[in-house]
C-alpha positions as CSV (number, residue, x, y, z in Angstrom):
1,X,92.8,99.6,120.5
2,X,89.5,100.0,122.6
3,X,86.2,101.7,120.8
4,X,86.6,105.0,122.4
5,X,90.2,105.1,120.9
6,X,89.2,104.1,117.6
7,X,86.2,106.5,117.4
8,X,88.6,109.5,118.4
9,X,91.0,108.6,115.7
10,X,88.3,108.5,113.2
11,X,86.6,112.2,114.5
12,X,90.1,113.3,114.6
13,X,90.5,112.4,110.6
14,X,87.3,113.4,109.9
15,X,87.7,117.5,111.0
16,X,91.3,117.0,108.9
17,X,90.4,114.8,105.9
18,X,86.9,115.8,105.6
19,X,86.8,115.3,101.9
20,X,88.4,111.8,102.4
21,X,85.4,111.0,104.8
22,X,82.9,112.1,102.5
23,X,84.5,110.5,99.2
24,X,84.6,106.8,101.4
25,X,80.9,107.5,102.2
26,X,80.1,108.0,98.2
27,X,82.2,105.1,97.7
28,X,80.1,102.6,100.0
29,X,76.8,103.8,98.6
30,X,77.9,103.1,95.2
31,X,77.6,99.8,94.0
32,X,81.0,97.9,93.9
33,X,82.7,101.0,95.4
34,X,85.1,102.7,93.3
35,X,85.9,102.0,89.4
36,X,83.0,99.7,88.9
37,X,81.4,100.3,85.8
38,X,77.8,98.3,86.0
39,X,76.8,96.7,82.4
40,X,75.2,98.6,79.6
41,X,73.1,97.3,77.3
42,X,74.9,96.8,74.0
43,X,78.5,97.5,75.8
44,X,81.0,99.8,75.1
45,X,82.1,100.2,71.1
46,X,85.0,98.0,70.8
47,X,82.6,95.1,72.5
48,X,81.0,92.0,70.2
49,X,80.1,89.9,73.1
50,X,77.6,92.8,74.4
51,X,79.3,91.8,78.2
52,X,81.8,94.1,78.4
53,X,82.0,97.5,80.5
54,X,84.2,100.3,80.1
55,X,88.1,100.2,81.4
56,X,90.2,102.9,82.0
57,X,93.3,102.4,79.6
58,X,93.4,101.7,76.0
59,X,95.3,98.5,76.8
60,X,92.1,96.8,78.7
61,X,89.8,97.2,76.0
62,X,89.5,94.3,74.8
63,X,86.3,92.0,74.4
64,X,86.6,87.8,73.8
65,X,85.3,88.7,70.3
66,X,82.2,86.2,70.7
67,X,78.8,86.7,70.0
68,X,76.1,87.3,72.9
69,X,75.3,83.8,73.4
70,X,78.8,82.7,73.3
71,X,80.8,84.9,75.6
72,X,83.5,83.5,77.1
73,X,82.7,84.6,80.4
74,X,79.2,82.7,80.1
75,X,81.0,79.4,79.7
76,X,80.5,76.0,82.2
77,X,84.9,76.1,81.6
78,X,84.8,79.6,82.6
79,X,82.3,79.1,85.9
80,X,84.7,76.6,87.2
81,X,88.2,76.5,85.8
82,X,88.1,80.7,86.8
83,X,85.7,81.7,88.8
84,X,84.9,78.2,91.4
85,X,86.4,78.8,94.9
86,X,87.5,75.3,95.4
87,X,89.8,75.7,92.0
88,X,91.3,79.0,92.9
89,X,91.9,77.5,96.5
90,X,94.0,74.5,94.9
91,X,95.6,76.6,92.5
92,X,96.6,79.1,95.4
93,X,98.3,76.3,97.4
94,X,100.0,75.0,94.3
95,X,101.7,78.6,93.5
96,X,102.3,78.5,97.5
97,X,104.0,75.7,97.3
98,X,106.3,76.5,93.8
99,X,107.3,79.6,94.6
100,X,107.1,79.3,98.5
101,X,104.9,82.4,99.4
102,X,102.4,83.1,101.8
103,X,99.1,83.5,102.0
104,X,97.5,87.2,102.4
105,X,94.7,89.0,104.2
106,X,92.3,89.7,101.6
107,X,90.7,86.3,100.3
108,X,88.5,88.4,98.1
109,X,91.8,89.5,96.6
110,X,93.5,86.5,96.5
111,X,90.8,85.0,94.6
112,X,90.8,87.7,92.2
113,X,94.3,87.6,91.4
114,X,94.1,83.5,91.3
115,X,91.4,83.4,88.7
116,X,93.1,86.2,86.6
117,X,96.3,83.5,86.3
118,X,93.7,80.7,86.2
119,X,92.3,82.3,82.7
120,X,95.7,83.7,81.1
121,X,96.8,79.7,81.8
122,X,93.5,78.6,80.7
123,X,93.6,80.5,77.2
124,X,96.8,80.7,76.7
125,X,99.3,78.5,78.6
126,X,102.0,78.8,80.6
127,X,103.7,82.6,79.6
128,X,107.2,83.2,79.5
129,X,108.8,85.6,81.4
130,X,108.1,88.9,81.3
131,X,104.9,88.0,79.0
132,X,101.8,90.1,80.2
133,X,98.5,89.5,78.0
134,X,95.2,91.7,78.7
135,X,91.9,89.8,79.9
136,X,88.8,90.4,78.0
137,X,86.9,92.8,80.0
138,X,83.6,90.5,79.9
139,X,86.3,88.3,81.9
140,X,87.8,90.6,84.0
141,X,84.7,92.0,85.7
142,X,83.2,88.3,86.1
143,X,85.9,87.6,88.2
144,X,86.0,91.0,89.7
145,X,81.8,90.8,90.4
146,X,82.8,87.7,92.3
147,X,85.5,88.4,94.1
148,X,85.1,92.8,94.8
149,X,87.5,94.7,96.2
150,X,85.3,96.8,98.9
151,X,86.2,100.3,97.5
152,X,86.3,99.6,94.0
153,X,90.2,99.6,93.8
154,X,91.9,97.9,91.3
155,X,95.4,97.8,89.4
156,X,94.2,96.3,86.0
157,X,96.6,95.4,83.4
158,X,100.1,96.4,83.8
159,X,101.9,95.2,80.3
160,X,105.3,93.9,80.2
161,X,108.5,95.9,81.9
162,X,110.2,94.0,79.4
163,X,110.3,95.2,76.1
């Protein structure tokens, strides 16, 4: 698709998804895009570690029960066994090759989704089948300040289908 094409597609959307247009352009001006809380002092209620932010579901809300200095988000482990690139990338091709899958678009996603299994293996070793477990929060938006989704868009904890 040429530029004049793709500009006459988006002026075409624009005049019948004006709303949409205007909601992208508040998205990009936000920091993090979409639902992405930035730190409070203190952090929400249910929060000990003071790293927290908010999530949307009861479910999420859940903090690594340290204290300030100890968060386990603020870790050395942490930095690299969840968060380093290099880690995730060899994890990644591991999971590849086990399961035979391919790689994706979205590295920034990928990434995301390879330190979320990185920590659940990390804290609490291989889970079963079917067994879901919620990441702290202060972990969750570590990984998800490293590795953003451009408009803020995330899935978050989806608990077990089997029950």
């Amino acid at each position: 698709m040429n530029t004049d094409t793709v500009r006459d597609l988006m002026l075409m959307a624009a005049e019948i998804y004006s709303s949409m247009v205007l909601d992208l352009i508040q998205r990009r001006d936000r920091p993090g895009g979409g639902y992405h809380p930035q730190p409070t002092p203190g952090g929400p209620s249910w929060c000990t570690c003071g790293r927290c932010r908010q999530m949307p579901t009861e479910a999420e809300k859940v903090c690594c029960g340290k204290s300030p200095d100890n968060c386990v988000s603020r870790t050395p482990d942490f930095q690299v066994v969840v968060l380093d690139e290099a880690v995730l990338r060899v994890s990644k091709v591991y999971r590849q090759d086990v399961l035979a899958v391919g790689e994706g678009d979205d590295l920034a996603k990928e990434n995301r989704h390879a330190g979320y299994r990185q920590f659940i293996l990390w804290t609490y070793g291989r889970p079963g089948t079917g067994v879901r477990k919620a990441i702290p929060s202060c972990c969750v938006w570590a990984i998800r300040d490293r590795y953003p989704d451009p408009f803020g868009q995330y899935v978050g904890f989806v608990p077990s289908r089997l029950s």
